[in-house]
N, C-alpha and C positions, 0 to 999 in steps of 0.2 A: 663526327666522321662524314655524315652525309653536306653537310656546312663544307668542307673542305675540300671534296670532289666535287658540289657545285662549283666551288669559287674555282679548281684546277680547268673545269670545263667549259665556262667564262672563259678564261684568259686566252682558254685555247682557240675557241673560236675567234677573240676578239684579234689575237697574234695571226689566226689566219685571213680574216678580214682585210689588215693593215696591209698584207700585199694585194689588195685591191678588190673588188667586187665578185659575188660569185654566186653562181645558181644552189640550189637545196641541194640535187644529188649529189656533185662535187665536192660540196661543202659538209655533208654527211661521211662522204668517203675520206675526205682529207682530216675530218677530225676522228674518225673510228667509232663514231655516236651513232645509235638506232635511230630509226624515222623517228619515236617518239621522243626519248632523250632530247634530240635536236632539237625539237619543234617546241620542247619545254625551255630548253636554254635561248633560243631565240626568244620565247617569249619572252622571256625574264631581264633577257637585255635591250629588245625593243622596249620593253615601261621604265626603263630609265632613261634611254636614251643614247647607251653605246652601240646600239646594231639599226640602221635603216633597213627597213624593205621597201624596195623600187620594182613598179610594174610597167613592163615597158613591150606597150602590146599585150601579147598572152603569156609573156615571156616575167618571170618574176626572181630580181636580185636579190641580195642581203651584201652592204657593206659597212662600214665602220662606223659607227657615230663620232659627232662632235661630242660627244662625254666621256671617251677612250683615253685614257692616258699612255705612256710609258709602262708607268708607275704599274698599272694593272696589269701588262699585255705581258713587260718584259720580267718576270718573273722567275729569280733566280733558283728556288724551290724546284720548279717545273724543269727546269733548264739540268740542273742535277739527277732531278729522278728518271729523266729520258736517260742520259749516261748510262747509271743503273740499273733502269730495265734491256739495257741492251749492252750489259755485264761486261761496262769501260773497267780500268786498272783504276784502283783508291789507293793514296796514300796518306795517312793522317801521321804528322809529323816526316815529314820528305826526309829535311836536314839532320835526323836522327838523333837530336837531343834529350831526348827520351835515355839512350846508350851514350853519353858521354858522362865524363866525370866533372870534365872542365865549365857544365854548366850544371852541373849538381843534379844528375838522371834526370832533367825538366826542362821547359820551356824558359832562359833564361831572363826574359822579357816577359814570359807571359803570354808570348803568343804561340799559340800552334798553327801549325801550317796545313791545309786540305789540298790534298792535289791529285784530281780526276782528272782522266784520259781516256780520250776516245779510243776505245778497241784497236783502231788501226792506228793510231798515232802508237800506243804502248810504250813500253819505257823507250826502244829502241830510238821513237823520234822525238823524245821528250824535247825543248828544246831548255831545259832548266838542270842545273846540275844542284848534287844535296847541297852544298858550298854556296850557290848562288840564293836556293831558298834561305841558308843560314842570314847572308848578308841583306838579302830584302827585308827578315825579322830585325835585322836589328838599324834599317834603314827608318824604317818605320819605328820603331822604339826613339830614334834621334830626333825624330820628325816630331814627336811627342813632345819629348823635352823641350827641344825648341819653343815650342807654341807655348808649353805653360811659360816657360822660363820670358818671352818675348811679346806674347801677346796676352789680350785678356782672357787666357782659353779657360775654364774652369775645373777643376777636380773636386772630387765629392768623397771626404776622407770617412764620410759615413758610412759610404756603400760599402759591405765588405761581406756579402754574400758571394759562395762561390758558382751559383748560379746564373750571375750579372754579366752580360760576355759583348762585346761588340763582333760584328763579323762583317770584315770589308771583300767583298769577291770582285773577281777580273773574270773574265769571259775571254779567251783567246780562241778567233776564230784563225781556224787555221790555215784557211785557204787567201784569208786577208791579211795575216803574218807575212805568207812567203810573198803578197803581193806590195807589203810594203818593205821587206827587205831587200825588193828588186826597185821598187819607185827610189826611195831615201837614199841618195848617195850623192856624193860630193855635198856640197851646202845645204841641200836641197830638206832635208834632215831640221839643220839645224834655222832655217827659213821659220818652218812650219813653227817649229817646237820656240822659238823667240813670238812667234806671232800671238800663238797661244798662251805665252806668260803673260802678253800684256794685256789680253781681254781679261787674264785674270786675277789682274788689278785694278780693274775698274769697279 
């Protein structure tokens, strides 16, 4: 447990670092950690090498290292439980498969669907309907078959614990939604989204 609120409080600071340099007090207040807390976590990340302290004058920083990744910072975990501390709307299973017959009371693919919402967004601005969750399960279920069926993807007919789970998450920020529902129109859309398929075939 103590292992896991170190590593939450890590990332935390390291996710506010990445917007740029910052003094102790600020950086204290921004992440909600005591003088001592802090000064342990900075420790821990100055001896690896994801946190610099800069003195400049009498004046003294803490910003990012070159040992940061993504990988550390952007932490989907973290990202959920802020949600839930600030008591978003959960729906586990949206598309309601769970109550149908036509998929046999279950996940007819096998996937279940999670879907958090920020308090103010709530159902009312959801921008996803149960219909559209059904169709992404089973977009993704196609996407599956294809790959084994077409590429060398592999399956593992031995796993069959039901404990064994993949979990792929989307992060919808909302305020970059409506910003790209307003940029994307006319070609402009389908510009971006050709450009994009071909760097990812290289």
């Amino acid at each position: 447990m103590q292992k896991e609120i170190a590593g939450k409080n890590e990332r935390r600071i390291q996710q506010i670092l990445s917007m740029g340099r910052m003094k102790f007090t600020p950086l204290r207040d921004a992440s909600g950690l005591s003088d001592p807390g802090l000064i342990m976590v900075l420790k821990r990340l100055q001896e690896v090498g994801k946190v610099q302290r800069k003195e400049m004058g009498k004046e003294v920083f803490y910003m990012a290292g070159t040992g940061s990744t993504a990988k550390e910072i952007l932490y989907l975990g973290d990202a959920i439980e802020r949600l839930r501390d600030d008591a978003c709307r959960y729906y586990i299973d949206f598309s309601n498969s769970d109550q149908s017959e036509a998929t046999g009371y279950g996940p007819p693919f096998g996937i279940w669907s999670h879907l958090f919402l920020d308090k103010d967004i709530g159902k009312a601005y959801n921008p996803f309907s149960k219909r559209d969750i059904f169709e992404l399960e089973k977009i993704m279920f196609d996407k599956i078959k294809e790959n084994i069926g077409d590429n060398p993807i592999r399956i593992n007919h031995k796993i069959k614990g039901k404990d064994k789970k993949i979990v792929l998450g989307f992060e919808i920020y909302y305020d970059r939604l409506l910003n790209a529902l307003e940029e994307y129109k006319g070609n402009k859309e389908e510009k971006m989204v050709n450009a994009r398929r071909r760097e990812l075939r290289k």
